[in-house]
N, C-alpha and C positions, 0 to 999 in steps of 0.2 A: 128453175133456180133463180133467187134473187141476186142483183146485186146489193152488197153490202156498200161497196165507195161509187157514190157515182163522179162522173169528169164532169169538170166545171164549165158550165157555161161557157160556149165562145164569146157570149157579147163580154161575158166577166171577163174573158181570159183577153179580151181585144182590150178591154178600158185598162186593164193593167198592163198589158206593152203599152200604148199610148201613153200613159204614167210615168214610167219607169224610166224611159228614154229621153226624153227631158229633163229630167231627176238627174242622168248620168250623165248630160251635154253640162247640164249647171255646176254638177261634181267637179267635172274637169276643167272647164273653162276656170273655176274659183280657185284648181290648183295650179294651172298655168299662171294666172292672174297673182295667186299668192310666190309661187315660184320665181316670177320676172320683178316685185317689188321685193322677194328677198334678195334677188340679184343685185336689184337698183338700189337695195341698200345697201347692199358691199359694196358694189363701186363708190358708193358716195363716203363709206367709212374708209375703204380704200384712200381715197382722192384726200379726204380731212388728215386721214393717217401721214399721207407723203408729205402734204401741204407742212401739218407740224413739226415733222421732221426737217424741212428744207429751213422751217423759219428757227427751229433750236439748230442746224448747224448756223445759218446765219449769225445766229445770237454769239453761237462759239470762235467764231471767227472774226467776229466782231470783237471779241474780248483779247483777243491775241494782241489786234491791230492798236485796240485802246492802249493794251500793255508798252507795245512796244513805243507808241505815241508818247507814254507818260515817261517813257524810259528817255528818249531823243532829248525832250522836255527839264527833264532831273541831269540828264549832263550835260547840257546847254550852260545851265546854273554852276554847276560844280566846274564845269571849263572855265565859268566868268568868274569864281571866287578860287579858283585856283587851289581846289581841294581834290587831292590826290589818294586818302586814305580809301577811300572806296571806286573800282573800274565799273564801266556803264556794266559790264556782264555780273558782276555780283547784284547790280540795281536790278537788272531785271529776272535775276533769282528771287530777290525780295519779293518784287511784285506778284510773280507769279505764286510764290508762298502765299502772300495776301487771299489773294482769288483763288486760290487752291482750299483754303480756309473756310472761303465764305459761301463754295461752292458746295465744300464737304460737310460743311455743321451748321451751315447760315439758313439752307433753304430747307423748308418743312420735307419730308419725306411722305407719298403719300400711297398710300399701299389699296391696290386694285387686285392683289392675287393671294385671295384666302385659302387656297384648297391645296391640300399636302401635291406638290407636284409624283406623278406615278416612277416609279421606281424601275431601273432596268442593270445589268449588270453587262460588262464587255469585257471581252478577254483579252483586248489590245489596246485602243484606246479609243478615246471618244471621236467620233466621225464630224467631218468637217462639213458634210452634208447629208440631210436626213430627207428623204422622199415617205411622206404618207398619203395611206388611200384614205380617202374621209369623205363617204356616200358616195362613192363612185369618183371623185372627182381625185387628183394629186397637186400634192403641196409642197414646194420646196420650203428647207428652212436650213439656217447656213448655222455653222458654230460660232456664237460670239464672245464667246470666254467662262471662264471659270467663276462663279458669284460665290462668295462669302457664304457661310451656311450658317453666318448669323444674321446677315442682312438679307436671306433668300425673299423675303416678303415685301423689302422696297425694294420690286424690280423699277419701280420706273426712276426712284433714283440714282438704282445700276445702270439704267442705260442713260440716263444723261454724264451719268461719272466713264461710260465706256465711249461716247461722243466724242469730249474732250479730250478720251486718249485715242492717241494720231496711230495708224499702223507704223511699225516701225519700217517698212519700206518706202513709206513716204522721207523719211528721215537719209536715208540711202539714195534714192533714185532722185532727191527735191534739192535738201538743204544743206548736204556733204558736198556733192560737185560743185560751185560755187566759192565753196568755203576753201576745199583746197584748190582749183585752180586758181584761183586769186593769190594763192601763198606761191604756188609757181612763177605766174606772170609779174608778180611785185616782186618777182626777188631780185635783191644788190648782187647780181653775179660777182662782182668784183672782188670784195671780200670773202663773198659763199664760197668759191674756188679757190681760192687766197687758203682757204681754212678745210680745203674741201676733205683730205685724209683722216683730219682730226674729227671732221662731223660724221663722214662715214663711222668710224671706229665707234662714235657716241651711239652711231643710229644703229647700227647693225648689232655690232658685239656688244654692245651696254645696252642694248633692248632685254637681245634674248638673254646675257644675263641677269638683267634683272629681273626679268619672266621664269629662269629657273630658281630665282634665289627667293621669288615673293612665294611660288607656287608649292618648295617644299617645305617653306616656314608656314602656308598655310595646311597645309599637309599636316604637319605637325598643331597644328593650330585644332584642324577637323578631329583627328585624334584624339584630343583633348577632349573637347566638347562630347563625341563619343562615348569616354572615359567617366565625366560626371553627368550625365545622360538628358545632354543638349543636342543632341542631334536626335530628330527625330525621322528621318529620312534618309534615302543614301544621298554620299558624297564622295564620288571617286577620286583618284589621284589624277585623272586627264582636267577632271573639272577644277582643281586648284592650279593646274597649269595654264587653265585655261582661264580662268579669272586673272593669274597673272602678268598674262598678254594682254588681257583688255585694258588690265590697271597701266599697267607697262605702258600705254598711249599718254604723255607728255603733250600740254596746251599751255606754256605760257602765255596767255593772249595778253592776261593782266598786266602781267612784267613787262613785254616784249612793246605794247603802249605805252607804259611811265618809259622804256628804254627810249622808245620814239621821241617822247613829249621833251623831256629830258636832256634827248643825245647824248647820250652814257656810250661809255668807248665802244666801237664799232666793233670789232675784233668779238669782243665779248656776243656784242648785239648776233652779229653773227654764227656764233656758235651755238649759242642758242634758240635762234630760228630755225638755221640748216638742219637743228637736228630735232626738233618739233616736227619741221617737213616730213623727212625720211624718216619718223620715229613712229608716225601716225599709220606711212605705207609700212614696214619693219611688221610695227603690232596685227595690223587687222590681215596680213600675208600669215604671220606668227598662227596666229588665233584659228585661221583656216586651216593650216597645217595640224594644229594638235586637235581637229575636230574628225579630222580623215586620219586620224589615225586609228587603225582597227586590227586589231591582234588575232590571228589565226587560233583555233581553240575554242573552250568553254568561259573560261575567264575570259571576256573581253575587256578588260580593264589592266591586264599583264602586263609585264614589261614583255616587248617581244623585239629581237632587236631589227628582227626583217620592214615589222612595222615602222619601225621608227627612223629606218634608214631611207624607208620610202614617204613618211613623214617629213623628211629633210628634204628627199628630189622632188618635193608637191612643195614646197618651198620655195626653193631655187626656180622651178617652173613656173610657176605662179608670177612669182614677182619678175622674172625674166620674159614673159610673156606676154605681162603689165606692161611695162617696161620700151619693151620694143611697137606694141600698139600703141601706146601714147604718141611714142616719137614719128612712129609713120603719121600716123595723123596730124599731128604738125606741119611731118616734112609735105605730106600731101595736100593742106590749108596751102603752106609756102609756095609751093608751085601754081597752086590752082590763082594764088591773089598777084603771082607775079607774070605770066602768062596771059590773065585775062586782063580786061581795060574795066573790070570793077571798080577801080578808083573813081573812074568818074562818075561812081553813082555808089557814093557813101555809106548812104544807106544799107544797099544792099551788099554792101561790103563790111560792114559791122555783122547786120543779120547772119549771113552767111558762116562768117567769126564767129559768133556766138555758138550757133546751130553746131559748125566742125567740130567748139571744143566741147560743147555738151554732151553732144552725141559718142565724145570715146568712152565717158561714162559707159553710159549705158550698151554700147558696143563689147566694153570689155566684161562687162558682166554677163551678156547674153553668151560669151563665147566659154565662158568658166574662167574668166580671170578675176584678176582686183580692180573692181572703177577707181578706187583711193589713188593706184597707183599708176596707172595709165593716166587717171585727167591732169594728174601730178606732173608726170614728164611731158604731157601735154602743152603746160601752161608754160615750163621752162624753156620747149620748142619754139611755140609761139612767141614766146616773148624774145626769144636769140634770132629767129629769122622771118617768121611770116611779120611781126612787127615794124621793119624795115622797109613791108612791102604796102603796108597800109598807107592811105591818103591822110593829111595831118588831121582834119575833122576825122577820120574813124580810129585812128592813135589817142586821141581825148577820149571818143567815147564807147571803147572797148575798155581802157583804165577805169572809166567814170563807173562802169554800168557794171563790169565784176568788182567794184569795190561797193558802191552801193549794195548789189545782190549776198556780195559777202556779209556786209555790215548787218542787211536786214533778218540772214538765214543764221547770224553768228547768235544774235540778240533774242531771237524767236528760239531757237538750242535753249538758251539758259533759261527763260522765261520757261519755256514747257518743263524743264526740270524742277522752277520751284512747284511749280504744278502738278507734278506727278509725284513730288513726294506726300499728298495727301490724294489725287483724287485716282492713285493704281490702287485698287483693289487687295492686293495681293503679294503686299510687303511679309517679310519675316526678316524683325528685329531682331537679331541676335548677340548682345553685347560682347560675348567673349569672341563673336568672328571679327565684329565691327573693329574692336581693342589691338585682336591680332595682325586685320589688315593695317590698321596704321602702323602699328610697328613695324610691318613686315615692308611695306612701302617706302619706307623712310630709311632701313637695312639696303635692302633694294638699288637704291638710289643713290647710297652711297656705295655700293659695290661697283656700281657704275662708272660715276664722278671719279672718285680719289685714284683707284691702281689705275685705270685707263689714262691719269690724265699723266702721273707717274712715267707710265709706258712712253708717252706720247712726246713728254719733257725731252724723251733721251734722243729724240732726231729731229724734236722743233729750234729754231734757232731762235724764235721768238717766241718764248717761253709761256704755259700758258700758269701764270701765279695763283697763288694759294687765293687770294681774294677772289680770284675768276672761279674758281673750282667752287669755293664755297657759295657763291652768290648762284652758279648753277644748282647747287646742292639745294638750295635753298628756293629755286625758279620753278623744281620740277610738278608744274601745280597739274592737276588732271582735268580735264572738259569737255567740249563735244565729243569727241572722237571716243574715249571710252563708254561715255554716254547711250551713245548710238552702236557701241558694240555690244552693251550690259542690254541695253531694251529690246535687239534684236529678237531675242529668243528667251523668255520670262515662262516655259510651258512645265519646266521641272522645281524641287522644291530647291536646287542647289542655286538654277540660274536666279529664282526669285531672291534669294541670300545674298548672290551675287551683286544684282540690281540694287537692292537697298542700299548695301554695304559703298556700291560706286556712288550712288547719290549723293550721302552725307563722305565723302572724300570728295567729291569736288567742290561740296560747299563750303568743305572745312579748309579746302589750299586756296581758293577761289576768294575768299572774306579773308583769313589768316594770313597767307601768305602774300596774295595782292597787297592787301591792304599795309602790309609791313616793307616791301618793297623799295618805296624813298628811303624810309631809317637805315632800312640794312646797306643800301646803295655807299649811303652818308659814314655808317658804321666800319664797312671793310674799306673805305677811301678809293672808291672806283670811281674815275674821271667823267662828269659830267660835261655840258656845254660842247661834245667834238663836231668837227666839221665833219659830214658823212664822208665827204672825200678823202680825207685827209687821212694821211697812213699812220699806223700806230708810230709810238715815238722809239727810239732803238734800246733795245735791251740785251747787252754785252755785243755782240756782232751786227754792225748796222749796214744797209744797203741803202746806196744812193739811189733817187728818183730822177732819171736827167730827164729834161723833155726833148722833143723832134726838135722845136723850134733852134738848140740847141742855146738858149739861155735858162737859169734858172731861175725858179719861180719866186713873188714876191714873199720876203719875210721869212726868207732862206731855204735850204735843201731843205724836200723831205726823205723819208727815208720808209722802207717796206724791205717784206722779207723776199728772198728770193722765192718763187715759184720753183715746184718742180719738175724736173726735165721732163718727164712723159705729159703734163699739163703742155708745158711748153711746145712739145712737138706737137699735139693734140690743136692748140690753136694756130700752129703755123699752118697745119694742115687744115684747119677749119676755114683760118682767115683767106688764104692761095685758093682754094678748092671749094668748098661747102658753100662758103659764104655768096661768091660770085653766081654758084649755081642756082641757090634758093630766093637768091636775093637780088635789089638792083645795087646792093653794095659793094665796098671790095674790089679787087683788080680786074681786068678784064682776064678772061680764061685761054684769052691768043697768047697773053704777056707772061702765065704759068704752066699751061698747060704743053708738051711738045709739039714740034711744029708738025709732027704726023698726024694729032688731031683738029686741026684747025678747023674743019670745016663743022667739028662737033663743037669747037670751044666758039663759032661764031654765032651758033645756032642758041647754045645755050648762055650765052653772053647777055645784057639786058643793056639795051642802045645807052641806059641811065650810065652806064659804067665806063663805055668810052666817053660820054662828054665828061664826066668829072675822074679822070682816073687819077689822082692823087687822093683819092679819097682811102687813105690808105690807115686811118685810125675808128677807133670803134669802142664800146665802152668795154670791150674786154682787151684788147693789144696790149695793156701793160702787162700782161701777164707772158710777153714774149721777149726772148730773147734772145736774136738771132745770131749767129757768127757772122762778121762783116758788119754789118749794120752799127757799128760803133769806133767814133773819133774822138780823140783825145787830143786836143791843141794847145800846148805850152810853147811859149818861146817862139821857137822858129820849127820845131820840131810836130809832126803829126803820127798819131799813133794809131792803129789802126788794130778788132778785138781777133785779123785772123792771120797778126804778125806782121803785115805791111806796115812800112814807116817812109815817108819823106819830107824833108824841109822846106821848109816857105821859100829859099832863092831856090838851092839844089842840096842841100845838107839834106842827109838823110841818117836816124838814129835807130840801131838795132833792138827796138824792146817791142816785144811781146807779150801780150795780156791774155790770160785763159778763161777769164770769168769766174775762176778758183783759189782758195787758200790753198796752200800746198804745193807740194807734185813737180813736176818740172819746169817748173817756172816760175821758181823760187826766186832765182839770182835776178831777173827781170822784172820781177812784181819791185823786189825792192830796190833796184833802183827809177821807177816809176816812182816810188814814195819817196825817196829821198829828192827827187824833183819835186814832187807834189805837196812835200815837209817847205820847202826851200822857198817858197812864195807865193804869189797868187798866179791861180792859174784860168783858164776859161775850158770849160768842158760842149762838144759838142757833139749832135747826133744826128743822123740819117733815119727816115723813115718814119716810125712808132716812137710812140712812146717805151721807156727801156728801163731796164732794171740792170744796175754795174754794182757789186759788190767792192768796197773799200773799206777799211783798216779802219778801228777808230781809235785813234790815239790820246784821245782826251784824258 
């Protein structure tokens, strides 16, 4: 039998392994070799990749800085020509328009991404992070927004227009704490609390009314649009309540400046700060509350009243919770700066300042509260008692350094708003909302203003006039703080409506109403040039200012209104107690406290307090006024406010003063006056400074 196949050659079959095997060292070696230069080349496009990145945020931060530079710059000039039509915050609106402009249509677009991106659908929503396999290896890639689907092709000038916009928790966690602790720590207590019932009332009950009043006129507004088929998306009824909170946030900065520059009556100045302060914590507590609110059911957009009642306890929680962490934080700064010997190392006694107040921000947010309103009561803490305890080098530059920080994070707000109204992506213009918000705003506003102030006439003794009411009417302009509530959250088509809508309202109160501000001042005859100190002037029932010293001051009485009693008790109680404890101010806690506590009132006593114990005034004690603590010297005769009377030899006269119009001690008040008709007399006082109600007969 033959074979047909014969086997090959060994020597053949040896030369071809010897071949082959070399052949396949070279194979692999040229893919390891091409493998590690494709490696070496990602990292290097990696590294050029980062490198460009670092040097456009550079570039974007850069442009901020210039902004804000050219802004310092333009009111420099405008302080030196004594032009008031326009505030540094509308200048650096401008600018940021400018560079918003040139950023958006200036620079060529240059398109790297020709190929239809692959298409996928989701049942919930787009994922914040996407894990792919790609040849074995995994790729994170993060969500970075939403692109326009007519500009899908210049991504790369999508991402430099998404560079310049800031996350909005930067805006939250950076350049809001700042901005209101500095409104805490600078504030004129004297007058704040002077007006304090009236501001609450503005801040609280004129918020949320005007939050339900803007929210169902836009209501009605959304329906509309509906109707003629401008809406093309939903728009529920929480979400116009909920734009009418964020709107609801009141920034006079513009006014509240010319009021500064000016000295336009204090009283005024006052009411409109106090309630800018509390109207900012009010709205963004508000805003929280009607975002948690969730209705049992199918309808989650219902009226449901269980939700809305636990809507209201996420409220009052909220802001009570704010509230009480600011102030421990304070109280706990106070002790730490009056206990330790930080003073002699200033520095670190600022630092520390700084860090305490910062940190209740961010302490209150981490816990579920409000930062707004913890760093809030924060700063009014710090400033009534840990202030007291600072060395005078860190008193200068705790002021210096949150007014600076304010100034800087106030200007940089406004600048990024001219800026994002061209370079967000993902505006919707809508004229009939835009039309409706302002109307509804300016409705709003005066639901606020006018009955409250109405209400307020009927138990104020110092009246708050038709020119005050309108000039606030008129003040109520919008800025960061709604700002920073509208940018929060831009992921639905209502809150982008929303955004817009806040935008062009703060630029339109911001420019309009700033800038009309002097005229209108000049127009309704509101008293320019006042001394901050200096109490309003009497209007039908006047109260005298006596001082300690018990002379009165040059260039005659002044005169303020009486405080109220529970304020009154509140500071007696502060001044005896609080103050000695937190403070090295104030009376020693042996001299108030009973003699059973002694050995705690010695402990907590501060050595500062026994060397100077007359230090018994402060810039809040006029706000007291205490029974006894008041003499009255005519003649030969002394009078005394808890019915003691005796004579200069030994004559002693039966009158009694109550500190009251009316009541029982009618027959005494007036023959008090008919002495005090009869000629000149000399008034004297014990203690504080004091507030004595008298008659004006003029």
């Amino acid at each position: 039998m033959e074979l047909t196949d014969k086997p090959p050659h060994w020597g053949v079959y040896f030369f071809e392994k010897k071949t082959v095997i070399p052949i396949l060292i070279c194979l692999i070696s040229q893919v390891c070799r091409t493998r590690a230069e494709d490696s070496a080349m990602e990292e290097l496009t990696t590294e050029k990749e980062a490198e460009e990145s670092h040097r456009q945020d550079s570039v974007n931060l850069l442009t901020f800085i210039l902004l804000l530079t050219l802004t310092i710059l333009t009111i420099w000039l405008f302080k030196h020509r004594r032009v008031r039509f326009l505030h540094e915050t509308g200048l650096a609106m401008i600018y940021g328009l400018l560079v918003g402009v040139i950023l958006r249509y200036g620079i060529p677009s240059t398109s790297y991404h020709n190929k239809t991106p692959p298409s996928c659908s989701l049942q919930d929503r787009p994922v914040s992070t996407l894990l792919l396999n790609i040849s074995g290896k995994f790729f994170e890639y993060t969500l970075k927004g939403e692109i326009n689907s007519r500009e899908i092709h210049n991504v790369e000038q999508n991402d430099m227009l998404r560079k310049v916009t800031f996350d909005p928790e930067v805006f939250f966690n950076i350049l809001l704490p700042p901005i209101i602790f500095h409104a805490g720590y600078s504030l004129k207590k004297r007058h704040f609390f002077r007006n304090l019932g009236s501001i609450i009332t503005y801040a609280f009950l004129g918020t949320a009314l005007s939050c339900f009043v803007i929210g169902n006129l836009m209501y009605g507004v959304v329906k509309l649009m509906q109707a003629v088929g401008q809406l093309t998306d939903k728009f529920y009824y929480t979400d116009c309540l909920f734009f009418g909170a964020i709107i609801s946030a009141t920034d006079p900065v513009t006014v509240l400046a010319i009021f500064n520059e000016l000295h336009a009556d204090v009283d005024l100045y006052a009411l409109l700060f106090g309630e800018s302060v509390l109207n900012d914590a009010v709205a963004i507590v508000l805003s929280s509350s009607i975002m948690a609110y969730q209705p049992t059911g199918a309808n989650t957009h219902a009226f449901d009243a269980a939700a809305f009642f636990k809507s209201v306890g996420i409220f009052l929680g909220i802001f009570s919770g704010s509230f009480a962490m600011g102030a421990v934080t304070g109280v706990v700064t106070a002790l730490v700066t009056k206990f330790t010997k930080l003073h002699c190392f200033p520095l670190l006694e600022t630092a520390l300042f700084f860090l305490m107040s910062w940190s209740t921000f961010l302490l209150a947010e981490a816990c579920g509260f409000t930062g707004v309103v913890a760093v809030l009561f924060c700063g009014i803490t710090q400033a009534h008692y840990t202030y007291n305890n600072l060395s005078e080098e860190s008193t200068k530059r705790t002021k210096q350094l949150f007014e600076v920080l304010h100034f800087l994070a106030e200007n940089f707000i406004f600048s990024y708003m001219g800026l994002a109204l061209f370079t967000f992506q993902n505006h919707i213009f809508s004229p009939i909302f835009i039309l409706g918000a302002f109307i509804a705003i300016f409705i709003g506003r005066a639901c606020n203003i006018y009955p409250l102030s109405f209400l307020l006439n009927l138990g104020r003794r110092h009246k708050i006039g038709g020119n005050f009411q309108h000039m606030m009417m008129f003040a109520g302009l919008r800025g960061a703080m709604a700002f920073a509530l509208a940018i929060r959250d831009t992921a639905t088509y209502a809150r982008q409506m929303m955004f817009t809508t806040t935008l062009l309202i703060v630029f339109f109160t911001v420019w309009v109403f700033g800038g009309g501000t002097t005229p209108m001042l000049s127009w309704l005859h509101i008293r320019v040039g006042v001394d901050p100190d200096q109490d309003p002037q009497p209007c039908g029932d006047s109260f005298q200012v006596l001082q300690g010293d018990g002379t009165q001051p040059e260039g005659g009485s002044k005169t303020k209104q009486e405080s109220a009693w529970l304020f009154r008790r509140w500071y007696s109680f502060d001044h005896n107690y609080l103050k000695p404890i937190l403070t090295h101010s104030g009376p020693p806690l042996t001299s108030t406290l009973p003699a059973c506590c002694g050995p705690l009132a010695r402990c907590l006593t501060s050595p500062q307090a026994y060397d100077n114990q007359e230090q018994l005034h402060d810039a809040d004690s006029d706000l007291i006024l205490n029974d006894g603590d008041l003499t009255l010297t005519y003649g030969d005769t002394a009078i005394t406010a808890n019915g003691a009377s005796a004579g200069r030899g030994s004559a002693a006269a039966g009158l009694e003063i109550n500190g009251r119009r009316g009541g029982g001690g009618g027959a005494s008040e007036e023959a008090l006056e008919r002495e005090l008709e009869g000629g000149d007399h000399e008034v004297l006082s014990r203690g504080t400074r004091l507030v004595f109600p008298i008659e004006d007969h003029a």
